[in-house]
Structures are given as structure tokens and as C-alpha cells.
LUMRO-168308 format. One record per residue: residue in one letter; x, y, z of N, C-alpha, C, O in turn; residue number from 1. Coordinates in steps of 0.2 Angstrom, whole numbers. Layout:
<nodes>
 res    nx    ny    nz   cax   cay   caz    cx    cy    cz    ox    oy    oz   n
   a     X     Y     Z     X     Y     Z     X     Y     Z     X     Y     Z NUM
...
</nodes>
This chain:
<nodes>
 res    nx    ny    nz   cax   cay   caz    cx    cy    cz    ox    oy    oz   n
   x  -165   331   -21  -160   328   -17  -162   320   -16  -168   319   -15   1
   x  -156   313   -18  -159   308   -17  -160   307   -11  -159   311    -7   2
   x  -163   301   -11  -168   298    -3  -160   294    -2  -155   292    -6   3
   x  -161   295     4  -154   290     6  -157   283     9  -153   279    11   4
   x  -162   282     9  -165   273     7  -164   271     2  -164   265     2   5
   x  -162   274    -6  -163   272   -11  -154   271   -12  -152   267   -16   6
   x  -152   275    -9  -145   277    -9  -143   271    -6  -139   269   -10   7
   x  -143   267     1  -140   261     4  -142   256     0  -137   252    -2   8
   x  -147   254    -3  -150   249    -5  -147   245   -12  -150   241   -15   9
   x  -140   249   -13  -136   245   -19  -136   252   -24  -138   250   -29  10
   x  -134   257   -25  -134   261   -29  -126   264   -25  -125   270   -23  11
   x  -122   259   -24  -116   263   -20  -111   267   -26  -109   266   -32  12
   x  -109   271   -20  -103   274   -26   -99   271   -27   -96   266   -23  13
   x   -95   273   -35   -90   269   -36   -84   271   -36   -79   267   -37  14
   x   -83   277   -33   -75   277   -27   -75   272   -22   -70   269   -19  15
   x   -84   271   -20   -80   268   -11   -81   261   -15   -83   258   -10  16
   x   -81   256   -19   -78   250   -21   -72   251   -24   -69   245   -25  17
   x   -68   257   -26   -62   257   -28   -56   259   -22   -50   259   -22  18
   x   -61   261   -16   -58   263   -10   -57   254    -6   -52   254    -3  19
   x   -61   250    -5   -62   244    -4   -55   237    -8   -51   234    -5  20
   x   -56   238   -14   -53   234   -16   -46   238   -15   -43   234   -11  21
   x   -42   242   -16   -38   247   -14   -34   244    -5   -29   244    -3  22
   x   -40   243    -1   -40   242     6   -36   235     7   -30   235     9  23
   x   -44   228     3   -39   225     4   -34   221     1   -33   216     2  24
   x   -30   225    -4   -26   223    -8   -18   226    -5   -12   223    -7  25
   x   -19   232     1   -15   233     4   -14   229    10    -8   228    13  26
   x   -20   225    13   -19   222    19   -14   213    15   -14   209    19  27
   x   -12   212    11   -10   208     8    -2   208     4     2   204     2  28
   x    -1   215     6     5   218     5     7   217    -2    12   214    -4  29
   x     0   220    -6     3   221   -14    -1   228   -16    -6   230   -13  30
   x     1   230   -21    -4   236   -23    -6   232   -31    -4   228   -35  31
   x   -11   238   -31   -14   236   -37   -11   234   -44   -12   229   -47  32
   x    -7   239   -45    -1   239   -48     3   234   -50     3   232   -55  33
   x     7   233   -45    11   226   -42     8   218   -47    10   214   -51  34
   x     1   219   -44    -2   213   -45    -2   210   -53    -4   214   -58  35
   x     1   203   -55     3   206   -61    -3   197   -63    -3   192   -59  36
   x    -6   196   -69   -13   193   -70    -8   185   -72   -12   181   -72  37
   x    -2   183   -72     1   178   -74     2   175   -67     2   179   -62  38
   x     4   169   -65     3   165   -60    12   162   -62    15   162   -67  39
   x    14   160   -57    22   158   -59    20   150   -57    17   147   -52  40
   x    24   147   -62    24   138   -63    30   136   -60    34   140   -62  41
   x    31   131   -57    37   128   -56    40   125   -63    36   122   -67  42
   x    47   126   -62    49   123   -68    50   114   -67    52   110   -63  43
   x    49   113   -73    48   104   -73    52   100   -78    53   103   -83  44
   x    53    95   -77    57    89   -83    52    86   -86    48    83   -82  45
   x    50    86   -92    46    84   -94    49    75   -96    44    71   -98  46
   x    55    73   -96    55    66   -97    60    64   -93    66    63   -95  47
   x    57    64   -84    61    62   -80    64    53   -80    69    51   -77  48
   x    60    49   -83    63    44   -83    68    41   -90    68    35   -91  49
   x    71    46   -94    75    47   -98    81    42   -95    84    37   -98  50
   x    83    47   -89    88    46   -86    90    39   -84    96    38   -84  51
   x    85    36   -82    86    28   -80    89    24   -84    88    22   -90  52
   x    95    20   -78   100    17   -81    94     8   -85    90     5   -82  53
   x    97     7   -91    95     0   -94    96    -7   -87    94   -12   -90  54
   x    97    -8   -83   101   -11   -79    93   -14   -75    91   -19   -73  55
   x    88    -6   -75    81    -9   -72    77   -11   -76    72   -12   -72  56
   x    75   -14   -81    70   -15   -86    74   -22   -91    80   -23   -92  57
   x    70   -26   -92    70   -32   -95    73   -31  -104    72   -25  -107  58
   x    75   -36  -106    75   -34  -112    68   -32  -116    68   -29  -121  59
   x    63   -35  -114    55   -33  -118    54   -27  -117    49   -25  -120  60
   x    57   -22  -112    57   -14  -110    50   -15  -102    47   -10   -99  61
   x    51   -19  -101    44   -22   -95    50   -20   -88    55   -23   -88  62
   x    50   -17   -82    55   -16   -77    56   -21   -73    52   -25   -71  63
   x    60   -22   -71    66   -29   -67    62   -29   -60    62   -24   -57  64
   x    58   -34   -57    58   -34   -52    62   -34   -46    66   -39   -45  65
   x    62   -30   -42    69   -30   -37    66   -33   -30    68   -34   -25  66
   x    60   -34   -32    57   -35   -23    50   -38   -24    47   -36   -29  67
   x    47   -44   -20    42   -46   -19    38   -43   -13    41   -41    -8  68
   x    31   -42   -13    29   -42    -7    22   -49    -5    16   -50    -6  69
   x    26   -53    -2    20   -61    -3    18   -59     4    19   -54     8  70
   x    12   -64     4     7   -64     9     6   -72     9     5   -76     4  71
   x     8   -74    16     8   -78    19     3   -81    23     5   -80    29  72
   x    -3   -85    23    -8   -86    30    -4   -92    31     0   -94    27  73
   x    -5   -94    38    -2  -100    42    -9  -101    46   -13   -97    48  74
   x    -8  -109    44   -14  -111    48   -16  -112    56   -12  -115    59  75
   x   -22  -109    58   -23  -109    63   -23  -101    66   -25   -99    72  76
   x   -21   -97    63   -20   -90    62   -22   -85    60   -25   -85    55  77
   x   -22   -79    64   -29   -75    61   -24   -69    56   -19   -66    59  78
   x   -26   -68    52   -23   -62    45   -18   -67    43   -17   -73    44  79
   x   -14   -61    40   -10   -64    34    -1   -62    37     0   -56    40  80
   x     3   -65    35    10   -63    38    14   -59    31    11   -61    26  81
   x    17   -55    29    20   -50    23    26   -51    26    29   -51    32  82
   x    28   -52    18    36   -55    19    39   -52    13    35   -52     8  83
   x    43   -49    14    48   -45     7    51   -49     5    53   -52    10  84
   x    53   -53     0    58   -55    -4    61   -53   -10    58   -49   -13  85
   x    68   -56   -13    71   -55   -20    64   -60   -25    59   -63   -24  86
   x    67   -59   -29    63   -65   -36    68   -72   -34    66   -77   -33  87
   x    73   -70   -34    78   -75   -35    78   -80   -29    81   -86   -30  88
   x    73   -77   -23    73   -82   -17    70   -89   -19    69   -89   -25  89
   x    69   -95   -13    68   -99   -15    61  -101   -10    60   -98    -5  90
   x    57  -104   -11    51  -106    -7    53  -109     0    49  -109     5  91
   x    60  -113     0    63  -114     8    61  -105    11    58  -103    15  92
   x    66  -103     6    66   -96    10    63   -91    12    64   -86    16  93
   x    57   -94     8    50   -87    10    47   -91    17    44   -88    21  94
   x    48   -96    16    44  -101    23    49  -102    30    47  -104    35  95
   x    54   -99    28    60   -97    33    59   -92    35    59   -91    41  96
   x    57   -86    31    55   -78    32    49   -80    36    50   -81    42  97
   x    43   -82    34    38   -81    38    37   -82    43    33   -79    46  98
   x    42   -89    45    42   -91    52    46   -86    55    44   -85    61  99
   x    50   -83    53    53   -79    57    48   -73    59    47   -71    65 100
   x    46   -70    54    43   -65    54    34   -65    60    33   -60    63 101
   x    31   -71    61    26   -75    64    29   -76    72    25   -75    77 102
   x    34   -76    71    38   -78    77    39   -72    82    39   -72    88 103
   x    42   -66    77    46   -59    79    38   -55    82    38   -51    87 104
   x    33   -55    77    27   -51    78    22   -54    84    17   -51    84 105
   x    23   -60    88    23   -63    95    16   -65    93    12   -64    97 106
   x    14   -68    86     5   -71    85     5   -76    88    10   -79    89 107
   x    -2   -78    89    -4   -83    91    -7   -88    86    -7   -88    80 108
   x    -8   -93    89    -6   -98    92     2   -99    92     4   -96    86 109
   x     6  -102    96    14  -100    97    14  -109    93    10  -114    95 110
   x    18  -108    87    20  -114    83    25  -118    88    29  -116    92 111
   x    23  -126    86    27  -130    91    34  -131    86    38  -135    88 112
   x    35  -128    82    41  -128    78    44  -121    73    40  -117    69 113
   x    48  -120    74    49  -113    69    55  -115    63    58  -111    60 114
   x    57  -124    62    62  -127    59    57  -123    48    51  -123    47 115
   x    60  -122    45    55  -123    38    54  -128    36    48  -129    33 116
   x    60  -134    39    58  -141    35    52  -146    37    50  -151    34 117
   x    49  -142    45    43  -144    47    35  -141    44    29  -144    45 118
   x    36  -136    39    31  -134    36    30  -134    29    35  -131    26 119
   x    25  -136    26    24  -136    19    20  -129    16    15  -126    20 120
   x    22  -127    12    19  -121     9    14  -123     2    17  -126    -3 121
   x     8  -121     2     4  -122    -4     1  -117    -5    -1  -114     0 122
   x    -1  -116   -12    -6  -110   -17   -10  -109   -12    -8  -104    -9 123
   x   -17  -114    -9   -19  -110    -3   -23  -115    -1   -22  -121    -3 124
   x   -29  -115     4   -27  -119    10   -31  -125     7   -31  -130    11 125
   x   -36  -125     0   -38  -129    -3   -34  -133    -7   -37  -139    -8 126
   x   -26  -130   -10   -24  -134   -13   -20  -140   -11   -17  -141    -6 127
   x   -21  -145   -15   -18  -151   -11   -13  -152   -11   -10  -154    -6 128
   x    -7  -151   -18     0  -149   -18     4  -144   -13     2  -139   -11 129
   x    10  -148   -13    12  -143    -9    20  -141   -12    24  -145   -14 130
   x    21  -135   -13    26  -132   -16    34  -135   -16    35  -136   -10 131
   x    40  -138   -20    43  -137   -20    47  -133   -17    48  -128   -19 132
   x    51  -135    -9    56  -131    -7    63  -127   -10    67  -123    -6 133
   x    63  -129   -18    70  -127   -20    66  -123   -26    70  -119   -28 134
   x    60  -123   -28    59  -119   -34    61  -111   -32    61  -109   -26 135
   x    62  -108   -36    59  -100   -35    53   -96   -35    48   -98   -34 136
   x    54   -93   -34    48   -86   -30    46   -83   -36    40   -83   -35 137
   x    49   -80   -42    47   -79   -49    43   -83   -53    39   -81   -57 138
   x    45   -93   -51    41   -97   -57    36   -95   -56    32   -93   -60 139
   x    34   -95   -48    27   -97   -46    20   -94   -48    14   -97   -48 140
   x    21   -86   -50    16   -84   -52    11   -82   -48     5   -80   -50 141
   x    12   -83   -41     6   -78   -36    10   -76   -31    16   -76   -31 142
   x     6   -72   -26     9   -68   -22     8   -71   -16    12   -71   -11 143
   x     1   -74   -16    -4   -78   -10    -1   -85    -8     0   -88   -13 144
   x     0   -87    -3     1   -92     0    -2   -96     6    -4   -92    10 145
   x    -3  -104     7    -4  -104    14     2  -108    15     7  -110    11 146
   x     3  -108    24     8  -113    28     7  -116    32     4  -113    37 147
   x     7  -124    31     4  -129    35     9  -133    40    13  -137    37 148
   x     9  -132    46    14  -139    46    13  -147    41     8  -149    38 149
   x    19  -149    42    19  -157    40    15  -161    45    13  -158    50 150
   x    13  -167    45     9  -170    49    16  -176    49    20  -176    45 151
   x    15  -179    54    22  -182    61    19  -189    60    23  -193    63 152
   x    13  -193    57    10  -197    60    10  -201    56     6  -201    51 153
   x    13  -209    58    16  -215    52     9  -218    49     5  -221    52 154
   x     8  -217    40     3  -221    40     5  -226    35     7  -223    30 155
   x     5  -233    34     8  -236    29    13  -239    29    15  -243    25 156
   x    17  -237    34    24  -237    34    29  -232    31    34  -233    29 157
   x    25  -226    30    28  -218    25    25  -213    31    20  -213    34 158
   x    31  -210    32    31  -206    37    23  -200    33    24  -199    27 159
   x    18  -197    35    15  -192    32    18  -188    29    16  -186    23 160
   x    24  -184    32    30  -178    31    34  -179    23    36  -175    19 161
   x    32  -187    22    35  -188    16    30  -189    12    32  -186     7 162
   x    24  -191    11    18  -191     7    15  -186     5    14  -182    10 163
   x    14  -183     1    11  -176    -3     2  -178     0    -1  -183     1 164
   x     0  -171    -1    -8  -172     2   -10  -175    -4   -15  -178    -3 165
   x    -9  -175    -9   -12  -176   -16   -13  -184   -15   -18  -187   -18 166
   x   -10  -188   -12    -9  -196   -11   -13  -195    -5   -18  -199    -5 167
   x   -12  -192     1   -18  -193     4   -25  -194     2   -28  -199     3 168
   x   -27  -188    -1   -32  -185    -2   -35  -193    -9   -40  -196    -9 169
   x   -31  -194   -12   -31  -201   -15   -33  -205   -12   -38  -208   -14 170
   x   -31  -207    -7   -33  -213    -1   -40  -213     2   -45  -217     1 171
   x   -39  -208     5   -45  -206     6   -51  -207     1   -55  -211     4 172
   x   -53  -205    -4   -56  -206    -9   -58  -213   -13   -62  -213   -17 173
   x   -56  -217   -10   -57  -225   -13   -61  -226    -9   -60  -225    -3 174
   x   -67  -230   -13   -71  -231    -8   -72  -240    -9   -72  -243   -14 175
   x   -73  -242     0   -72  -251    -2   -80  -252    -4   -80  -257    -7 176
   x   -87  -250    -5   -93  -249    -6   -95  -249   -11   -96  -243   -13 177
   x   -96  -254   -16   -98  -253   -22  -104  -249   -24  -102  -244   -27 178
   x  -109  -250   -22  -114  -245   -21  -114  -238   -20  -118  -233   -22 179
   x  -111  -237   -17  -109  -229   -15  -106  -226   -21  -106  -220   -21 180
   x  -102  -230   -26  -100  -226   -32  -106  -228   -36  -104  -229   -42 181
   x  -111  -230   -36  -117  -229   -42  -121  -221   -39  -124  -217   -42 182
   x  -121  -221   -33  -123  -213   -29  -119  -207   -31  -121  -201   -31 183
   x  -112  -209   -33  -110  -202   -35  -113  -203   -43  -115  -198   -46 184
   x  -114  -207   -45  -115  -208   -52  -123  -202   -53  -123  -196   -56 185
   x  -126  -205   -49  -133  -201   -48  -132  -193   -48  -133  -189   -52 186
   x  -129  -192   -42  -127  -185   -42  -126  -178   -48  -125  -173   -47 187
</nodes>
């Protein structure tokens, strides 16, 4: 007669694992039968963008953009303001969006003007040019912006508002000191 220690210890019968899997393949409400070894796929289109009218893509086969998403910082401001546009907008008009958009989401510092033509928009807060109000939003080629106010404050007899920083930043740079340009010279 076997030992029934030798018997628990992995030598089980092989009705009672056909008794087992039989179990639980009932508690799953299939029988063995039933169970069949293929797996069912969902059916698919294998070339869903077929269908797409020519109307979205460039003549290069490159797709049309219908929409911008720019990022706007205003200075003095902490993050960045996101303004949706067409391509076809104009840089008045993303600077019109932003203030609006600045205005609506209640940030701070509160702007003493929210007019566009009080604020100049440039590549970023290093750059000295400041963009064209009438260009498009396509020429430009980036997404990143800064917005600074104009400066109000008469120097020369030329309003600042109408002076580009680029002519500032000229002025500034003349030095009446002779000697002081043989030091950058060194440099």
C-alpha cells in the first residue's frame, strides 16, 4: 500500500487535475469544449487615410495647417500665455489675442493698457527687433514669442513708441570715450 506522505507531496492524481480544470472552466461559464484556441480580432481598415479629401495637404503632399498653437510671455509675467490661431492671422492679431486672452485669465501684474498698438511683439525678450504688425503668423517661423509694452517716453524729439529697440540699443552703444574702445579692443 502506498505511504500517503509520498502520496500528498506531488504524486497527485490525474483525474483530480482534470477534475480542477473542468471546475474552473465552469466557474467562467465555458466548458472545455466550447473553448475554442483562436482569439477573435477586431476588423480594421487598413488604409484609413485614403479617404481624405486633397483640400488638407499642400501641393508637396506636406498637410495644410488649419491652426497655430503660439506661446506668448508678456513681460513682467510669470508662464507663458497660449493663443490658438489661423496661419493667415496677422501679428496685430496674435497680440490682440494675447491681451485678451492675459486679461480674461485675471494674471498679474494687471496691464495699464490692453490697446495691441500699445505693445510690441518680438522673437524673444533678447531680441532687439520688434515684429511687424501687419506680417503673417506663417512667414515667421516660430511659435515662441515675447510682449513688451512700447515705452511713452520722448527722447530726441522721436516719440520711443516710434523708434525700434534696434536704434536704441545703437545709441546706447556709442561711446564719447576714446579709450574705452581700445578695452573692448583688448577683450
Amino acid at each position: 500500500m502506498p505511504n500517503s506522505k509520498c502520496h500528498r507531496k506531488g504524486h497527485e492524481d490525474k483525474d483530480q487535475k482534470r477534475r480542477l480544470s473542468k471546475k474552473a472552466s465552469s466557474f467562467h461559464g465555458h466548458s472545455l469544449a466550447t473553448l475554442s484556441p483562436q482569439l477573435h480580432r477586431p476588423k480594421t481598415a487598413p488604409d484609413l487615410l485614403s479617404g481624405k479629401s486633397s483640400a488638407q495637404s499642400t501641393p508637396d503632399g506636406r498637410p495644410r495647417l488649419t491652426k497655430l498653437l503660439l506661446n506668448v510671455t508678456i513681460q513682467r509675467s510669470l508662464g507663458i500665455v497660449q493663443v490658438v490661431m489661423t496661419p493667415e492671422s496677422t501679428v496685430g492679431d496674435l497680440v490682440a489675442a494675447a491681451l485678451r486672452q492675459y486679461v480674461k485669465e485675471g494674471r498679474r501684474p494687471i496691464l495699464s493698457s490692453t490697446e495691441a498698438s500699445d505693445f510690441e511683439l518680438h522673437y524673444s525678450q533678447f531680441s532687439l527687433e520688434s515684429l511687424d504688425h501687419e506680417e503673417k503668423l506663417m512667414a515667421l517661423g516660430s511659435r515662441n514669442f515675447f510682449l513688451c509694452p512700447k515705452r511713452s517716453d520722448v527722447d530726441d524729439g522721436i516719440p520711443a513708441a516710434a523708434a525700434t529697440c534696434s536704434k536704441q540699443a545703437e545709441k546706447a552703444s556709442k561711446i564719447s570715450v576714446p579709450w574705452l574702445k581700445f578695452m573692448d579692443f583688448l577683450f
